[in-house]
N, C-alpha and C positions, 0 to 999 in steps of 0.2 A: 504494500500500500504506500502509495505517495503522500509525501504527505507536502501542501504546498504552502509555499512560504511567501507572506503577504510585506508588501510596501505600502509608505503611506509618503504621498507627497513633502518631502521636504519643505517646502513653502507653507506647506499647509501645517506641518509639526509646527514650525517655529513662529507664527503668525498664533498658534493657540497651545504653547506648552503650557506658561502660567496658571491660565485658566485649567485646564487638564490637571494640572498639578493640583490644585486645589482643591478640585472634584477629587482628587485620591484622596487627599490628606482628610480633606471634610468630604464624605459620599453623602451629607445629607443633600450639597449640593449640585447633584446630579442634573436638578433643572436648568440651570445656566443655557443646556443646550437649547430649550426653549426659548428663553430671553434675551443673550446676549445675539445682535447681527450677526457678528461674523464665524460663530460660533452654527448656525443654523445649516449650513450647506456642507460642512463638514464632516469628512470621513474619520480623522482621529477625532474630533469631540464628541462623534457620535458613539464611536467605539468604548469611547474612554467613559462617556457618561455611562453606558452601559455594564460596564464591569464595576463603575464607581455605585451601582444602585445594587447590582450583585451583593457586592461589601456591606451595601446599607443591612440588605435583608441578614445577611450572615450577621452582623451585628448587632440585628434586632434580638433575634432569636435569644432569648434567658438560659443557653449553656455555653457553658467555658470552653468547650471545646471549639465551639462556632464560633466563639467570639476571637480565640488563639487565632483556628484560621482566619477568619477577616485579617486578623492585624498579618499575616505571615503575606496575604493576597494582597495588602496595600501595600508591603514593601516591593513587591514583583511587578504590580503596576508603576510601583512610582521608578523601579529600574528601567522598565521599557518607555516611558515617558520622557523621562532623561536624556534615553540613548535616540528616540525616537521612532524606536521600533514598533513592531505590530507584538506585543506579547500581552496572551490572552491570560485570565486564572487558570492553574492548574485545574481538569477535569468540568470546570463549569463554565467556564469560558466563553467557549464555542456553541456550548450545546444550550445554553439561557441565554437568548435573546429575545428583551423587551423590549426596548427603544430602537425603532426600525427608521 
């Protein structure tokens, strides 16, 4: 099985890491992608809001072990964020998508 390896416009990381970044660090602010312009047509704001509202629910949830992972799944977002890459959460990543 291939497995295929996703790009995301350069222009388009560094035009919205900040804001990405802060969707990791705070997931309650997931909505940005709805309100901020230049945040709306975007393919990493979209992606990123997405994994950042992932982290919320794992975070919601009242056991320690969902909440461990949340924090281990915000350090991994906020590494791919950084680097600018496409990196999803381990296991729920790809396969939970809400925000289309």
């Amino acid at each position: 099985m291939s497995e295929e390896i996703r790009q995301f416009d350069q222009a388009d990381v560094e035009a919205n890491k900040v804001m990405c970044i802060l969707m990791i660090i705070f997931p309650i602010l997931f909505f940005l992608v709805f309100i901020v312009e230049s945040m709306k047509n975007s393919s990493v704001s979209k992606f990123y809001a997405n994994q950042a509202l992932i982290v919320l629910i794992l975070n919601i949830i009242p056991l320690g072990i969902t909440q461990l992972a949340g924090l281990i799944c915000q350090i991994i977002l906020l590494v791919g964020v950084l680097n600018g890459s496409y990196m999803p959460i381990p296991v729920l990543g790809e396969k939970i998508v809400i925000l289309k």
